[in-house]
C-alpha positions, 0 to 999 in steps of 0.5 A: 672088427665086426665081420660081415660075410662077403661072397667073391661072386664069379666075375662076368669077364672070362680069362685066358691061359697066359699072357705069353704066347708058345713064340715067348712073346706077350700078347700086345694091345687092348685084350679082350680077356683076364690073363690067368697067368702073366706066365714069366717063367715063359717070356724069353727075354733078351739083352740089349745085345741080342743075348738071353739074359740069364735067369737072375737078371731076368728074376731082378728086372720083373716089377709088380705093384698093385695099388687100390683106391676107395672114396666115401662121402667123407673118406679118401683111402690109398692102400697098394703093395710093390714089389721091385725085387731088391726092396717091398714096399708097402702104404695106407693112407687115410685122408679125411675129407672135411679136415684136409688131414691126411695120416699114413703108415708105410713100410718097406722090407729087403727081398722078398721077406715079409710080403708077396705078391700074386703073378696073376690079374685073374687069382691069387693073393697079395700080402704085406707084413703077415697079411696087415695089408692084403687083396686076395683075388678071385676071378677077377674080383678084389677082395681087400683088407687092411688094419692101420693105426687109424682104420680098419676095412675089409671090403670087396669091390664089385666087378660083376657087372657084365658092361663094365669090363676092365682095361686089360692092356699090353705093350713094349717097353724100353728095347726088350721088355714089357708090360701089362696093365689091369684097371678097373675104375667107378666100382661099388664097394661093399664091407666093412670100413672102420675109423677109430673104431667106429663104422662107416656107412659104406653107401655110395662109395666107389673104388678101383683097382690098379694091378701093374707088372712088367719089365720096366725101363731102368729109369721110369716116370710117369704121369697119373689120374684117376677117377672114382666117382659120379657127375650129374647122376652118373658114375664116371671112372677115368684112368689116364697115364702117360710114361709106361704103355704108349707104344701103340695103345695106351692104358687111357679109359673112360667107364661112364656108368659102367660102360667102358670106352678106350681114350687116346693118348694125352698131354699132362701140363703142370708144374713139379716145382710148384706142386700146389698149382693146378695141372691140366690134363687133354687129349688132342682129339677133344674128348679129354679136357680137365683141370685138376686142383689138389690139396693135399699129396701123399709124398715119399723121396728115397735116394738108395744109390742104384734106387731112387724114387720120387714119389707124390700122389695128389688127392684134388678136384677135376673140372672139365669135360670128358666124351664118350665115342658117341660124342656125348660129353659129360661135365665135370664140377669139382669131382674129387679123384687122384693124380700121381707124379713118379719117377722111379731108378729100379 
C-alpha cells in the first residue's frame, strides 16, 4: 500500500484530567471537555449490597468497545474493537454499494491476548491481531488502519473543526455502574483506501467514530442509528440510541454542517422478527422523524453460556426530517446511514 503522509493535527476540543472526580464518583451529563482519562483505577465501585467490590470484579465488569464508520460514494465500511474481559472481538466489513454485497472478516481472541484497547477518549492506541485492525488517537482525533482480505486503509478522520464538537457524555447505569459515551459523526475523511489493490478516490467521503466504556448492566440491549452523510448540500450527522445512557441525558445529537445540537430522548418502532421491514425512528418533541429501509445487515449470534450476544447492525436508507434548536428542518431523501439492534449477556 502506498503511503500517504497524514498529520494528526491538534484537535480544536481541549480535555480534561479525569472522568472521575476526587469523591470516586464520574462526572455525569453532557461534558464540555475530552477526558484524558477514564481514570478506573479511581472509581470506587460497589456491590448491590453497599460493598466494595473487589479488584477482580471490578477488573471483569468494566466493557469497552470502539467502533468507526466510513462511507464512499460507492463503499460502505464498519470496522470496531471490543473488549468485554472474558472475550476480544474484532470485525470489518466491506459493503459495496452498487452490488448489495457485503464481505466481513471477524475475529475473537479469550483474555486480553492479541488485542488492546485504550482507556482514553483523548490518546492511546487500539489494536487487534498485531495492529491488523487499529486506531490510534491523538488529541482527540482518530487516526485508522485496517488491512483485510478485500481492503486496505489508512485514514484520518478530521476532527479540527472548532464548530464541530463531539458528543461527550456520562450517565448512571444499572445501580452501581456507569458510562461514558464519545461520538463524532459527519467528518471528513482523508488517506488512503484501497480495494483489491486499487485506490479509491477519497473526495467527499464522510466518517465517525464511535468510542464506549463503562460498567455495563449484565444484560444490556440497545437500539442504534447513525448517520454520516449530506442532504440538500449539507453534511448532516445523527446519532441516536436508546438502551444505555438515558438516565438524565442521552447520547442523542444532530451536527448539521458541523454544528452540533443535543436531541432528546427517542422511540425505535420496528420489528426483530422481520428484519427486512423498515423501522421508524421520532422523538416526542418533533424534531426527530425518520424512517429507516435496510438492505443489507452485518449479523453475529453467540450463546457462550454466561455470554450471549445477538448482534445485527443494518446498512439502509433514512427519509424523513430532522430539526435543529432553532426550528429549522432539514429533509431527508434516501440518505444512506446505520442502525444496530443488540443484545449483549456480558
Amino acid at each position: 500500500m502506498r503511503r500517504e503522509r497524514i498529520e494528526m493535527n491538534s484537535s480544536s476540543v481541549q480535555q480534561i484530567k479525569s472522568l472521575i472526580g476526587l469523591d470516586g464518583k464520574p462526572n455525569y451529563g453532557h461534558l464540555i471537555s475530552v477526558p484524558e482519562a477514564l481514570d478506573i483505577a479511581n472509581f470506587r465501585y460497589f456491590s448491590t449490597m453497599d460493598k466494595e467490590c473487589s479488584s477482580l470484579a471490578k477488573y471483569f465488569h468494566y466493557k469497552q468497545f470502539q467502533f468507526v464508520s466510513i462511507f464512499t460514494p460507492q463503499y460502505v465500511l464498519g470496522i470496531a474493537i471490543a473488549d468485554i474481559r472474558y472475550l476480544g472481538t474484532s470485525f470489518c466489513y466491506l459493503y459495496d454499494i452498487n452490488s448489495n454485497q457485503l464481505i466481513e472478516e471477524s475475529w475473537l481472541r479469550p483474555l486480553g491476548l492479541g488485542y488492546s484497547l485504550t482507556a482514553s477518549p483523548w490518546k492511546g492506541k487500539a489494536q487487534f491481531n498485531k495492529g491488523q485492525v487499529r486506531f490510534d488517537i491523538k488529541d482527540g482525533q482518530w487516526r485508522v488502519r485496517a488491512k483485510c482480505k478485500t481492503f486496505e486503509l489508512d485514514v484520518l478522520l478530521d476532527s479540527t473543526d472548532a464548530e464541530s464538537p463531539p458528543l461527550m457524555v456520562s450517565s448512571p447505569t444499572g445501580y452501581s455502574g456507569w458510562t461514558y459515551t464519545q461520538k463524532h459523526n459527519a467528518l471528513k475523511v482523508r488517506g488512503e483506501f484501497l480495494v483489491g489493490g486499487e485506490a479509491q478516490l477519497m473526495e467527499n467521503c464522510l466518517g465517525g467514530y464511535d468510542f464506549s466504556a463503562g460498567f455495563m448492566r449484565r444484560e444490556t440491549s440497545w437500539r442504534w442509528a447513525s448517520i454520516s452523510g449530506e442532504s440538500q448540500g449539507v453534511t448532516i450527522g445523527l446519532n441516536l440510541a436508546a438502551g444505555v445512557n438515558e438516565t438524565g441525558v442521552t447520547e442523542n445529537v444532530l451536527w448539521i454542517g458541523g454544528k452540533r445540537c443535543l436531541l432528546a430522548g427517542v422511540m425505535f418502532d420496528f420489528d426483530r422478527q422481520t428484519p427486512d421491514s423498515s423501522w421508524r425512528i421520532y422523538d416526542d418533541q418533533g424534531r426527530v422523524d425518520l424512517t429507516f429501509q435496510p438492505i443489507n445487515a452485518r449479523t453475529e449470534k453467540l450463546n457462550l453460556w454466561v455470554l450471549k450476544s445477538n448482534f445485527r447492525q443494518f446498512i439502509g436508507y433514512f427519509s424523513g426530517v430532522v430539526k435543529d434548536e432553532d426550528g429549522h428542518e432539514y429533509a431527508l431523501q434516501q440518505v444512506m446511514g446505520l442502525t444496530e439492534d443488540h443484545f449483549a449477556k456480558w
